[in-house]
N, C-alpha and C positions, 0 to 999 in steps of 0.2 A: 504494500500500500504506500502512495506518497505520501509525503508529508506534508502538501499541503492540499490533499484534498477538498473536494468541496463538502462541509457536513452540511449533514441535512436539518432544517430548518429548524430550531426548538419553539416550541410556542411556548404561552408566559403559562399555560395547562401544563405542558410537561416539566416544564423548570420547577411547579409549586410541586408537584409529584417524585422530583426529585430531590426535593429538600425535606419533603416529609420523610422519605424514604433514607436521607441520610441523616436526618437527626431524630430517631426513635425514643430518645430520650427526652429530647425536648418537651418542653408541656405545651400539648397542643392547644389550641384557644377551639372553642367550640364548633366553631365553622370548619376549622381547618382536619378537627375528628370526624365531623358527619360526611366529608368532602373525600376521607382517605377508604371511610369504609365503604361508601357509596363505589367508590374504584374499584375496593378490593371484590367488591359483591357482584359486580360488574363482570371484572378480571374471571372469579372462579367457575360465575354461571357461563362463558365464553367457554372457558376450558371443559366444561363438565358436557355443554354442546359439541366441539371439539371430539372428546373422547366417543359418546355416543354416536356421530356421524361414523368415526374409523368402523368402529364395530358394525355396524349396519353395513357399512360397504366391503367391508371383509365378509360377509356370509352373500351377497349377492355377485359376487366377481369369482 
């Protein structure tokens, strides 16, 4: 990879998702709790869709 690639675009969404994620200890202020689990709820029901589509297509293939 160069060095100076071009990255890709951070929105001011993923920058806050990044700061929650790297300061876990921090005391989160109220918004910024209901905003990481609302992600996380997000995040796991994706992957849980995710996993049941493989399976469904592994028995029809």
């Amino acid at each position: 990879m160069t060095r100076n690639a071009p990255l890709p675009p951070v929105t001011v969404q993923m920058r806050r998702l990044a700061d929650l994620q790297a300061w876990p200890w921090r005391i989160l202020t109220k918004s910024e709790r209901v905003e990481r689990e609302r992600y996380e709820i997000v995040a796991s029901a994706r992957h849980r869709q995710r996993l049941r589509r493989s399976s469904t297509e592994g028995k029809t293939a």
